[in-house]
C-alpha positions in Angstrom: -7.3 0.0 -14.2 -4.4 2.0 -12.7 -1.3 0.3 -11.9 -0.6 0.5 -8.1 2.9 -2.0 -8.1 4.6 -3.2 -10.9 7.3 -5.9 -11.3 9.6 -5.2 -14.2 12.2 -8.5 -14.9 13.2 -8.7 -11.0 15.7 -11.5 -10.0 16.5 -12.5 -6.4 19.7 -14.0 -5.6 21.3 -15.6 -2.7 24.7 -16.2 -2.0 25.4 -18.6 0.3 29.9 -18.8 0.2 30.7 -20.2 -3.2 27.0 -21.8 -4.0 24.5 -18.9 -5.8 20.9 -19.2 -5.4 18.0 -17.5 -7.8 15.0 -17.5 -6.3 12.9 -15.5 -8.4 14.1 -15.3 -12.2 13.2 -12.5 -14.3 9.5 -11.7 -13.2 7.2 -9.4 -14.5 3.5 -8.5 -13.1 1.3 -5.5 -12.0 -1.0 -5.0 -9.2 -3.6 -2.8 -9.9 -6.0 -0.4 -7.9 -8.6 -2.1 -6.2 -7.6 -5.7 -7.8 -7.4 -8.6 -5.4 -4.5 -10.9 -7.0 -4.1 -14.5 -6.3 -0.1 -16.0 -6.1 -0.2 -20.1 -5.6 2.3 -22.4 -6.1 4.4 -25.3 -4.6 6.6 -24.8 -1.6 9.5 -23.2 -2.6 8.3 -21.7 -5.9 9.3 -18.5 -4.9 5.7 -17.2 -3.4 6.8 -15.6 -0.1 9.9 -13.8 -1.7 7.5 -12.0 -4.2 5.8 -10.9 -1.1 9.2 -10.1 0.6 9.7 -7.5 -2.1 6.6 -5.8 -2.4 6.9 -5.3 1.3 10.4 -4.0 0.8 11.8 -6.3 3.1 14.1 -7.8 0.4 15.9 -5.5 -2.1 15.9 -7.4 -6.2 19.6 -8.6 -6.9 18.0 -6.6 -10.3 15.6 -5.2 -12.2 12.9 -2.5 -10.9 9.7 -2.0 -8.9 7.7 0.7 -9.0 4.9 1.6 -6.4 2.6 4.5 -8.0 5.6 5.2 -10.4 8.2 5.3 -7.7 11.2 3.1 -8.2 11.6 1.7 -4.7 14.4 -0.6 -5.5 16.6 2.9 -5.1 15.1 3.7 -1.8 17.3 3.4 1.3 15.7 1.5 4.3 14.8 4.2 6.4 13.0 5.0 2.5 11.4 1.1 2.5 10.4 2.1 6.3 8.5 4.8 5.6 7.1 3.3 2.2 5.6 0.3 4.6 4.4 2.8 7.4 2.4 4.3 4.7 1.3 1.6 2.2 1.5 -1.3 3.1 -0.4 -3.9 5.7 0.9 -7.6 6.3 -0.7 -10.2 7.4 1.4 -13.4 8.3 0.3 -17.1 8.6 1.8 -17.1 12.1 0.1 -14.5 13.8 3.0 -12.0 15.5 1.1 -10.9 18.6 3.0 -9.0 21.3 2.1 -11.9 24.5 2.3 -9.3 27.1 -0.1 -6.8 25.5 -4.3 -6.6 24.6 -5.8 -7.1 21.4 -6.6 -3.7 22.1 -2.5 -2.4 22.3 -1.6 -4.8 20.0 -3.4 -2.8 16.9 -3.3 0.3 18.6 0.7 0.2 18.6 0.8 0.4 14.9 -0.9 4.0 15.2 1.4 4.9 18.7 4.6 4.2 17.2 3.4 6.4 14.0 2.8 9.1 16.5 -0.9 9.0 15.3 -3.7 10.3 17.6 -6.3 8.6 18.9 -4.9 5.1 18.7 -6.8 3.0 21.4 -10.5 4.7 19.9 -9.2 4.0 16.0 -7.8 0.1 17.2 -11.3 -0.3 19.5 -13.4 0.7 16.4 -11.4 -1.8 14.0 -11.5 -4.5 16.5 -15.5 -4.3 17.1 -15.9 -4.1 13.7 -14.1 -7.7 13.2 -16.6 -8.4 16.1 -13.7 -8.6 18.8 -15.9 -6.1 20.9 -16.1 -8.6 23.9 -12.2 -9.4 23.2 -10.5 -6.2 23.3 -8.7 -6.4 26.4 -8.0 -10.4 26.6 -4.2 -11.4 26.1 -3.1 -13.5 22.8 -3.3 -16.5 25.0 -6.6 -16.1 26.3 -7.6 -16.2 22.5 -8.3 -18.5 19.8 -6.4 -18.8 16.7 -9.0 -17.2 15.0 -9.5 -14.2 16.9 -5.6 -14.3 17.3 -5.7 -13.7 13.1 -8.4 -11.2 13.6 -6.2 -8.9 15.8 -3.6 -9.1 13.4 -5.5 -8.3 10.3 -7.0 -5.2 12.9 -3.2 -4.4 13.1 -2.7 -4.6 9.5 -5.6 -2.6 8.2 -5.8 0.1 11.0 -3.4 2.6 9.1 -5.8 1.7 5.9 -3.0 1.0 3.9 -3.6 0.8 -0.1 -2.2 -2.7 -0.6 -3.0 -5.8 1.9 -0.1 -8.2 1.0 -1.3 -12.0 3.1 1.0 -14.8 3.5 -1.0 -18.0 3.6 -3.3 -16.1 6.1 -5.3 -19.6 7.2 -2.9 -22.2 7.1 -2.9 -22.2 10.5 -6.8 -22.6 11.2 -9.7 -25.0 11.2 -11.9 -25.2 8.8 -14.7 -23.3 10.1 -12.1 -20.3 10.7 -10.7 -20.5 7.6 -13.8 -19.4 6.0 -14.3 -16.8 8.9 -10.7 -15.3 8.3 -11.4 -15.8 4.4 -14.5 -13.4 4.3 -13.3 -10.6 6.6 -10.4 -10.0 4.7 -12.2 -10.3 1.0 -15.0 -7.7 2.9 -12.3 -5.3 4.4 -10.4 -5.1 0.6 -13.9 -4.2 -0.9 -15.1 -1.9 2.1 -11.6 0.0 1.9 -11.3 -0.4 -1.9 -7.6 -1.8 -1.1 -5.8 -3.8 -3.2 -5.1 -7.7 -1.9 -2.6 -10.2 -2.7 -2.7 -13.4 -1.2 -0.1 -15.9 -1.3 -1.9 -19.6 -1.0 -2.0 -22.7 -1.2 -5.7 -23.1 -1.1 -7.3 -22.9 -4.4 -10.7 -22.4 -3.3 -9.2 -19.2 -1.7 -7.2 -18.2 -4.5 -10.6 -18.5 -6.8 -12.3 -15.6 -5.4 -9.7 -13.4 -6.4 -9.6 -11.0 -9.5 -7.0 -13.0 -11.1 -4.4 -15.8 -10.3 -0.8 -15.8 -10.9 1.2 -19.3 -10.7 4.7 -19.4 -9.9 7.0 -22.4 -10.3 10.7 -22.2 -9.7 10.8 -18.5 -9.5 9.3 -17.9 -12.8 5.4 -17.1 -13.5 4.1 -19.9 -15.2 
């Protein structure tokens, strides 16, 4: 398999005054094409900050990360900008919706801010295929928390980015839409041929992964 993101001995640090915190401590991993990868671990372990720099949204205090064989960790952030535009889709546990626009312009912004045609036909087609088709001009209040997490993996998948990065995706549903969330986003990595990691808690979730990868105080165990 091809290496899509690779993780070569990256620390994070914060520095808070005088008191120096590592978060994540000399970690190395690959994501490969097509592979849906698993991250679990306590609270705290380190799971979301892994995420935060895959996404570029947090720069390694060292080592390097490459994304198809492009160092990132020298890019500038309008770089990290336009390697997110174009790569990457993110789907939170909290859900991010604009209140005071559809499903429909929620998912179609992504596309309008890219200065992409054909936004509102691309986000419709997404949306009825997530079987939103009788939701597509409702408000985030008028919906439920599942369809609310349906519009934002909609808003995440639209530009078909090559890596899905989720951040404990259900934790904030029932069961019943838990398993709904679950299997659109295991059916939209396999119908895209995307690669997925998931950051959970759940292990039944983290199960029908490829592979899983446990971290415990910022190290893989």
């Amino acid at each position: 398999m091809n290496s899509l993101l690779r993780f070569s001995n990256i620390h994070l640090q914060y520095q808070n005054g005088t008191l120096l915190t590592e978060v994540i401590k000399g970690i190395d991993f690959t994501i490969h094409q097509n592979e849906k990868l698993a991250i679990v671990g306590k609270s705290g372990s380190g799971k979301t900050s892994l995420l935060m720099l895959m996404a570029g949204l947090e720069k390694p205090t060292s080592g390097i990360i490459t994304y198809n064989d492009q160092d990132i960790t020298t890019y500038t952030e309008d770089q990290l900008t336009e390697y997110r535009k174009k790569n990457i889709g993110i789907v939170f546990q909290s859900f991010y919706l604009i209140p005071n626009y559809t499903a429909l312009e929620n998912v179609a912004l992504s596309l309008e801010i890219n200065f992409q045609k054909d936004a509102l036909s691309k986000a419709k087609e997404i949306l009825v295929d997530l079987g939103l088709e009788d939701r597509l001009n409702h408000f985030p209040s008028q919906l439920s928390g599942g369809e609310q997490q349906r519009v934002a993996i909609a808003r995440a998948m639209i530009k078909k980015p090559e890596l899905i990065l989720a951040d404990e995706p259900t934790g904030n549903l029932d069961d019943e839409n838990t398993e709904v969330i679950t299997e659109l986003i295991f059916n939209i990595a396999t119908k895209y041929q995307k690669s997925l990691c998931l950051v959970t808690h759940d292990t039944d979730l983290a199960k029908r992964c490829d592979r899983i990868m446990t971290i415990e105080n910022g190290t893989v165990v």
